[in-house]
C-alpha positions in Angstrom: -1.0 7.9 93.3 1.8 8.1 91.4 4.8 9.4 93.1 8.2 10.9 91.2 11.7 10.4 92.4 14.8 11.9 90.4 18.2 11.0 91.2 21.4 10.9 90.0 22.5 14.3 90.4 26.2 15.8 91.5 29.2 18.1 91.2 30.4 18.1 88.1 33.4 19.8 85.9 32.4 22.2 83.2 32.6 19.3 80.5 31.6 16.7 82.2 28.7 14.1 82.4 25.6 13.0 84.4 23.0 10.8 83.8 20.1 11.3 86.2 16.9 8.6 86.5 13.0 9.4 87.0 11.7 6.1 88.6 8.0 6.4 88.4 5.5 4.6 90.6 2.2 3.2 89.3 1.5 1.7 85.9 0.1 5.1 84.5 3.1 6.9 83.2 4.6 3.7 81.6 3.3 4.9 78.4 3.1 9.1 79.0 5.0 11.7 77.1 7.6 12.6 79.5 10.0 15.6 80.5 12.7 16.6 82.3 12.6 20.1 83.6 15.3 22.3 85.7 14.8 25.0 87.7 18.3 27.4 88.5 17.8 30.0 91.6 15.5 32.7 90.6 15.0 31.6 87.4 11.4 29.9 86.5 11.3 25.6 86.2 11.7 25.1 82.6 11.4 21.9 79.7 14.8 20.8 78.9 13.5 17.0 77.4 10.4 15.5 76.3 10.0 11.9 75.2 7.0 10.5 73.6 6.7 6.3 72.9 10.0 5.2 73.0 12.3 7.2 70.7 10.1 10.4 69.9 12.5 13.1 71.6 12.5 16.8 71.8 15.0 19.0 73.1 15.3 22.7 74.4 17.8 25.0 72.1 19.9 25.4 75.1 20.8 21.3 75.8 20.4 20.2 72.1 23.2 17.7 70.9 24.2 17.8 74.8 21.2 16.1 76.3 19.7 12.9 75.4 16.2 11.3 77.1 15.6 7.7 76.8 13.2 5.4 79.0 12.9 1.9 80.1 9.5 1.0 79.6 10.0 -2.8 81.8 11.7 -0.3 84.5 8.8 2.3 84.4 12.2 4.7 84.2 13.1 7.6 81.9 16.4 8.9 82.0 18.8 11.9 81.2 22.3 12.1 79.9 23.8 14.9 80.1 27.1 15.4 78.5 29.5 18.3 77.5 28.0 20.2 81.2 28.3 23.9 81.3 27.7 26.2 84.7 24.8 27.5 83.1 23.1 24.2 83.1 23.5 24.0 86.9 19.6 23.5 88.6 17.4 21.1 90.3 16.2 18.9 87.6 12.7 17.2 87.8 10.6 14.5 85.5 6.8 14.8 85.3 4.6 14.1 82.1 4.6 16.4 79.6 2.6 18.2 80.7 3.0 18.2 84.0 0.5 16.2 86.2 1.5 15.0 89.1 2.4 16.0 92.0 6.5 17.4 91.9 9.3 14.9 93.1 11.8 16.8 95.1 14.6 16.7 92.2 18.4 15.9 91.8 20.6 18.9 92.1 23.2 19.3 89.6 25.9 21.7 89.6 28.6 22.1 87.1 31.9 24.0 88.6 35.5 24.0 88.5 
């Protein structure tokens, strides 16, 4: 079973960086499409990221130029930067294949705030 577990996550300055890691158990997602998702209070979990291979990206409006995916293959690892932060991209970020199909990890809370 593969299992899901985000880190990286943190208090951050509007403007600042993060880069959060997905390390993935079990061979089977080595070679999935990929995503990051976030989920703010209230609001629905939404796609911020998708990676397909090893350099086929795809970005939501709202983090495009901001965000970059990339994964490590060898590490079975995909990961997130996250640069230029606003407060409105505060959320508990998750990876899962795109789509989504296994079971949710339990996600790195990031928070942008002066």
């Amino acid at each position: 079973q593969v299992q899901l577990v985000e880190s990286g996550g943190g208090l951050v300055q509007p403007g600042g960086s993060l880069r959060l890691s997905c390390a993935a158990s079990g061979s089977g997602v080595r070679f999935n499409a990929m995503g990051w998702y976030r989920q703010a209070p209230g609001k629905e979990r939404e796609l911020v990221a998708t990676i397909t291979g090893l350099r086929n990206t795809g970005y939501a409006d709202s983090v495009k130029g901001r965000f970059a995916i990339s994964r490590d293959i060898a590490k079975n690892t995909v990961y997130l930067q996250m640069n230029s932060l606003k407060p409105e991209d505060t959320a508990v970020y998750y990876c899962n294949t795109r789509p989504p199909s296994f079971s949710w990890g339990q996600g790195t809370q990031v928070t942008v705030s002066s």
